[in-house]
C-alpha positions as CSV (number, residue, x, y, z in Angstrom):
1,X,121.2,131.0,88.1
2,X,117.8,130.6,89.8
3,X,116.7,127.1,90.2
4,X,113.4,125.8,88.6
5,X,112.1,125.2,92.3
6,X,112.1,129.0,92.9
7,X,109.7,129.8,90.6
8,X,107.3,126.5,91.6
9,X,107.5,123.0,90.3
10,X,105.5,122.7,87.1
11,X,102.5,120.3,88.1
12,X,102.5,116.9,86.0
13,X,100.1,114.1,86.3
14,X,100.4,110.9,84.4
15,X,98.3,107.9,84.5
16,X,99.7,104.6,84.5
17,X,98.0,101.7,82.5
18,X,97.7,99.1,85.1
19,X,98.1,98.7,89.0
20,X,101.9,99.7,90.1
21,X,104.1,96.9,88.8
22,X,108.0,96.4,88.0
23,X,106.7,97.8,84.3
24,X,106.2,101.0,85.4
25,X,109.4,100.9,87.4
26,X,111.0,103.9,85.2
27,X,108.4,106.3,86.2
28,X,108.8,105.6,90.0
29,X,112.4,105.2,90.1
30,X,112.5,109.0,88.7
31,X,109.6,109.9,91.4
32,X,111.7,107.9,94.1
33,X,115.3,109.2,93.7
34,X,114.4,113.3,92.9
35,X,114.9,113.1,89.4
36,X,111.6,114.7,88.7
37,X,112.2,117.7,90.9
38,X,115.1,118.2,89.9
39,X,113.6,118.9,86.0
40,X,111.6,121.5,88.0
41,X,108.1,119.1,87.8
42,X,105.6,118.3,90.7
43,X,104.2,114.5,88.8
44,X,101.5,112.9,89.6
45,X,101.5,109.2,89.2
46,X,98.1,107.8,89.0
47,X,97.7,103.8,88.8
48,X,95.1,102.4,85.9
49,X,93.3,99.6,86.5
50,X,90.7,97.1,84.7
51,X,87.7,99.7,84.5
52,X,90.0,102.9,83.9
53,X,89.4,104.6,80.8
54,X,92.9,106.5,80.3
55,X,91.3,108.4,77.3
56,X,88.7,109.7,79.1
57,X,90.9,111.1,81.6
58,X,93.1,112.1,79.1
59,X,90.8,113.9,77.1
60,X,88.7,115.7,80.6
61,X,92.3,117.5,81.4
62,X,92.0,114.4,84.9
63,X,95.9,113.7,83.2
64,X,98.5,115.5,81.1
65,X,99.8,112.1,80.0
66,X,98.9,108.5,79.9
67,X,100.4,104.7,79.0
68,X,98.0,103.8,75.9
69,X,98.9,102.0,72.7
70,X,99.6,103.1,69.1
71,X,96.9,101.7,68.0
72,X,95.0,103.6,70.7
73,X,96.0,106.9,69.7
74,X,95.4,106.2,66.0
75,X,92.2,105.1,66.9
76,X,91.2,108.3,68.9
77,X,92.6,110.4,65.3
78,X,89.8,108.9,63.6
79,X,87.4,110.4,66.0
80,X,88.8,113.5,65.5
81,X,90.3,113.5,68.6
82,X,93.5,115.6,69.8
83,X,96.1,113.6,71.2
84,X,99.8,113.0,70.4
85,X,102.0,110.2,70.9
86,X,105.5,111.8,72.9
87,X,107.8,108.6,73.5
88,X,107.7,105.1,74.4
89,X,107.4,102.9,77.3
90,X,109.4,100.3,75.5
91,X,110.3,98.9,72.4
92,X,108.3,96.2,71.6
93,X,104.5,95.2,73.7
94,X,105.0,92.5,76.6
95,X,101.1,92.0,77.1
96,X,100.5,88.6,76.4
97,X,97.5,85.9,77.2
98,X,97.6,83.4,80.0
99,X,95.6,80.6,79.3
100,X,95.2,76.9,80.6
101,X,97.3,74.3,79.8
102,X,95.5,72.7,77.4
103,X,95.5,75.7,75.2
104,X,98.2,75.2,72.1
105,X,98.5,78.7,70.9
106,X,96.7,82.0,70.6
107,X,95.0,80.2,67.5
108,X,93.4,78.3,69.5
109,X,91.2,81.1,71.4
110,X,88.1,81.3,69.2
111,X,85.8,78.9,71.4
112,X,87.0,80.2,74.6
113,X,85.6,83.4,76.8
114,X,88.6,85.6,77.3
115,X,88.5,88.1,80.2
116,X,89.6,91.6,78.7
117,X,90.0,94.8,81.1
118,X,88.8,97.6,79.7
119,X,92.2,99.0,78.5
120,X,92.5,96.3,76.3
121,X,88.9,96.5,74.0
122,X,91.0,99.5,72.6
123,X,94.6,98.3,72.5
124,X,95.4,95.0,71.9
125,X,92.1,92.8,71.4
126,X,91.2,94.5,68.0
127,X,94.4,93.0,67.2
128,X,93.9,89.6,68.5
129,X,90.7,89.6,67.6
130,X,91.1,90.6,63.8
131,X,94.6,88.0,63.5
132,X,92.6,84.8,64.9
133,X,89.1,85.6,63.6
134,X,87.9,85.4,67.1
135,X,84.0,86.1,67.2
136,X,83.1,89.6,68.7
137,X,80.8,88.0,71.0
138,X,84.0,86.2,72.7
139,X,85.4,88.6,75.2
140,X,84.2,88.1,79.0
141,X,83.5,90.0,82.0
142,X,86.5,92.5,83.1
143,X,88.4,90.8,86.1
144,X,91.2,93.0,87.7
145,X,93.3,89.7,88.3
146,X,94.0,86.4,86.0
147,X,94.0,83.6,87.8
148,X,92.2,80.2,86.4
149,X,89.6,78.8,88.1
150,X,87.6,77.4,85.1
151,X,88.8,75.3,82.1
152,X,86.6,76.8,79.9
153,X,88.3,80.3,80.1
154,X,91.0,82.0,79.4
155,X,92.3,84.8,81.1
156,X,94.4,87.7,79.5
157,X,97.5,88.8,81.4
158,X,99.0,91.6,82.9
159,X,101.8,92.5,81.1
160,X,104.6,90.0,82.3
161,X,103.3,86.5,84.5
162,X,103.9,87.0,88.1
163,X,105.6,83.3,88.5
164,X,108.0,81.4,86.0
165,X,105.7,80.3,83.1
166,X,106.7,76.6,84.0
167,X,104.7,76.7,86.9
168,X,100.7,76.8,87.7
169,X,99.1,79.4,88.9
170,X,98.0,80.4,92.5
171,X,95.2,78.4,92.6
172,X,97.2,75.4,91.2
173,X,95.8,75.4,87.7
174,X,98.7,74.3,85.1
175,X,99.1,78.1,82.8
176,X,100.8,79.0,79.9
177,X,101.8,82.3,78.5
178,X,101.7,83.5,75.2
179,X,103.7,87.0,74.3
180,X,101.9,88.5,71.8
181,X,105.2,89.7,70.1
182,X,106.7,86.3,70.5
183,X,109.9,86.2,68.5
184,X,109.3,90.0,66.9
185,X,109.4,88.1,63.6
186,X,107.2,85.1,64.0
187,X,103.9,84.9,62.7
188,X,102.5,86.2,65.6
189,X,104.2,89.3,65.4
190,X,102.0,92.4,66.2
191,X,104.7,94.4,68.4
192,X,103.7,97.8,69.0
193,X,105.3,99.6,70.5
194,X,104.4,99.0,74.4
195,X,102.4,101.7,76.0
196,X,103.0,105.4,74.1
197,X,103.1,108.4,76.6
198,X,100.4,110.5,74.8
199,X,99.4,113.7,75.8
200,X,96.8,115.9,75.0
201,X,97.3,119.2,73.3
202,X,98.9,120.3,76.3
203,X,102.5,120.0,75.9
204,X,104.8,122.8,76.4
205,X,108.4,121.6,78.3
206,X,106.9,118.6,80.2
207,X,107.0,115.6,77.4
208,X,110.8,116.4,77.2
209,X,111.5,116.5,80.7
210,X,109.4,113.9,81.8
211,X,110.9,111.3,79.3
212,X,114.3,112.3,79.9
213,X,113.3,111.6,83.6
214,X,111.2,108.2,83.3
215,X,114.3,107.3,80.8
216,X,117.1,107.7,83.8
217,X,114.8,106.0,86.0
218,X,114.4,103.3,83.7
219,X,118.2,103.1,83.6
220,X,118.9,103.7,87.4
221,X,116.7,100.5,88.0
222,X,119.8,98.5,86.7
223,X,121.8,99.5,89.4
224,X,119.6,99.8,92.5
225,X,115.5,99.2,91.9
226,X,115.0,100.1,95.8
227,X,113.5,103.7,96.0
228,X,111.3,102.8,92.4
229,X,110.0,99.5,94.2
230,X,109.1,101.0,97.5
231,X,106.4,103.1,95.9
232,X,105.1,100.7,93.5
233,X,104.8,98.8,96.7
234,X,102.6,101.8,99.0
235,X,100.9,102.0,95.5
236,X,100.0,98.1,95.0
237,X,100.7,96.7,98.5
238,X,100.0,93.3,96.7
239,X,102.9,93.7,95.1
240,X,105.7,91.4,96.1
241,X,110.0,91.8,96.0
242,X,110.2,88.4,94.5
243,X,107.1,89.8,92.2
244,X,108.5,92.6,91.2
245,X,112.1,91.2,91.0
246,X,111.3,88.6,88.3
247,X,109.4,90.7,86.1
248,X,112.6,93.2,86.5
249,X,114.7,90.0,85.1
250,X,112.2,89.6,82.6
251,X,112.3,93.3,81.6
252,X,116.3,93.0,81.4
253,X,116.4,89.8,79.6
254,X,114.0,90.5,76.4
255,X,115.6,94.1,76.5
256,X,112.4,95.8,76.3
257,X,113.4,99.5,77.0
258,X,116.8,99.3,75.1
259,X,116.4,97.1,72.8
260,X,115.1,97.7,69.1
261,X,115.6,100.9,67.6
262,X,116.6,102.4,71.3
263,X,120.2,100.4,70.6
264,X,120.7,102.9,68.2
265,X,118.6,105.9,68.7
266,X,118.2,106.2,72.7
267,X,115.7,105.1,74.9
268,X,111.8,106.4,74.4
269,X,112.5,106.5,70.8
270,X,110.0,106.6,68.5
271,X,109.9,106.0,64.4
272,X,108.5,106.8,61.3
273,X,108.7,103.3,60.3
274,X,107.2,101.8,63.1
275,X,104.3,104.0,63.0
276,X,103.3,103.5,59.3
277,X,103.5,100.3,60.5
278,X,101.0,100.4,62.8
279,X,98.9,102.5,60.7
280,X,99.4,100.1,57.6
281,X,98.3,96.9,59.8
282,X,95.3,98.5,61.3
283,X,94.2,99.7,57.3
284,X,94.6,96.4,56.4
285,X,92.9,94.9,59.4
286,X,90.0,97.3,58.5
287,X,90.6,98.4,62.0
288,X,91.4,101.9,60.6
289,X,89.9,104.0,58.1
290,X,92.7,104.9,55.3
291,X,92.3,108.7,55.3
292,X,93.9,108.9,58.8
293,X,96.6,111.3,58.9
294,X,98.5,109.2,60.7
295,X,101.7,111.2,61.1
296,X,99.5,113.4,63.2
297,X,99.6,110.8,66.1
298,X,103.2,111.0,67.2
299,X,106.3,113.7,67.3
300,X,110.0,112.4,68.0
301,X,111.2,116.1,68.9
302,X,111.2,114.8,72.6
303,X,113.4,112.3,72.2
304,X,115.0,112.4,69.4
305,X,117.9,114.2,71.3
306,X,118.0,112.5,74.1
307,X,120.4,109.4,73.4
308,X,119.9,107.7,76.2
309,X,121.7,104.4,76.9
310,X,121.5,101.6,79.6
């Protein structure tokens, strides 16, 4: 049989939603070890940052796929827009707020400036903003890092806190961190699912191959993180091993990428359920017009088979 290699690698690129972390981890773990290659596919991993628009990219053919929200993509159907939602990152969203000490609880947000990157005005602060009835006018400059330097702000957070939550920050302001999925059943609960690979209309053979890929990476990170971390760390030289080896221990403790639905149905899975969900918040929220065809936004026939298991 002739090997996918003989006939070229099939060029993918995918965008990341932040700088290289321990989150993306699955992605360059299948880079690092060949896993990729072996599928037959050249990828591409580009890192997001605070004034990246992934749907731009996404949208100008500058990507094949991106890490955005549900509430992204459902968002971009209402425009008219074509993009599709292929599988997940993991099973429940780990971006959160960090905020000064003083703060009680994300309830407590509606007299303070919050600094939101530019990937979040479209994910997750509709959401926080529509839950707390925080003013419009609230939201800050963009910053691309959140540390405290002012009582009077709050900063949001990348995905998982760099440091144990007990401790302060590294300009020794006292933080706290609030998950917005805290508990997956407490009244905080907003739990989409974390970042959605959605493509545009291009997809022919890469969705499937690429999340089988990112999905054994993901897994391979339990049993040597090594080759994945390395290029996370020539990505994001300020990266750090003890960095990247908490948030790993974070990642495995709250059972982000098999947890859920993926204890059941594989990793990368994605659900009817959960997406009316999403669209049924987001109606309600009057972040979302109800004619949406919201089943439009998302096909499990990439994963569906996969059955992938830590």
């Amino acid at each position: 049989m002739w090997s996918a290699t003989a006939f070229g690698a099939d060029k993918v690129t995918f965008l990341t939603s932040w700088f290289a972390q321990a989150e993306h981890g699955g992605f360059y773990q299948a880079k690092a070890t060949g896993l990729y290659e072996k599928a037959g596919l050249d990828v591409t991993l580009k890192m997001g940052g605070p004034q990246v628009n992934g749907a731009q990219l996404l949208l100008a053919g500058e990507t094949d796929f991106m890490m955005g929200y549900d509430l992204q993509v459902l968002k971009m159907l209402e425009q008219g827009l074509p993009v599709i939602t292929v599988g997940t990152s993991f099973q429940f969203d780990l971006q959160g707020i960090m905020a000064h000490d003083n703060v009680a609880g994300l309830g407590d947000l509606k007299d303070k400036t919050i600094l939101v990157a530019t990937p979040g005005r479209t994910t997750w602060w509709p959401w926080l903003k529509a839950k707390f009835d925080i003013p419009t006018s609230r939201p800050g400059p963009t910053r691309s890092t959140c540390s405290p330097s002012s009582p009077t702000r709050t900063w949001c957070s990348s995905p998982i806190p760099r440091r144990n939550r007990s401790r302060p920050s590294s300009k020794g302001v006292p933080v706290k961190f609030f998950l917005f999925a805290a508990g997956r059943l407490s009244a905080l609960r907003h739990d989409p699912w974390s970042r959605p690979a959605a493509s545009s209309t291009r997809i022919r053979r890469r969705p499937r191959a690429s999340s089988r890929h990112r999905s054994k990476g993901g897994r391979a990170i339990s049993t040597d993180p090594a080759p994945g971390n390395a290029l996370i760390k020539a990505d994001n030289p300020k990266m750090s091993d003890e960095q990247i080896a908490f948030a790993i221990e974070q990642l495995r403790a709250l059972k982000v990428l098999d947890g859920g639905d993926a204890q059941t149905m594989g990793i990368g899975i994605i659900t009817e359920a959960r997406w009316k969900a999403t669209y049924d918040f987001m109606v309600a929220a009057g972040l979302l017009k109800p004619e949406v065809d919201w089943k439009q936004g998302f096909t499990d026939r990439f994963v569906k088979s996969l059955k992938l298991s830590m």
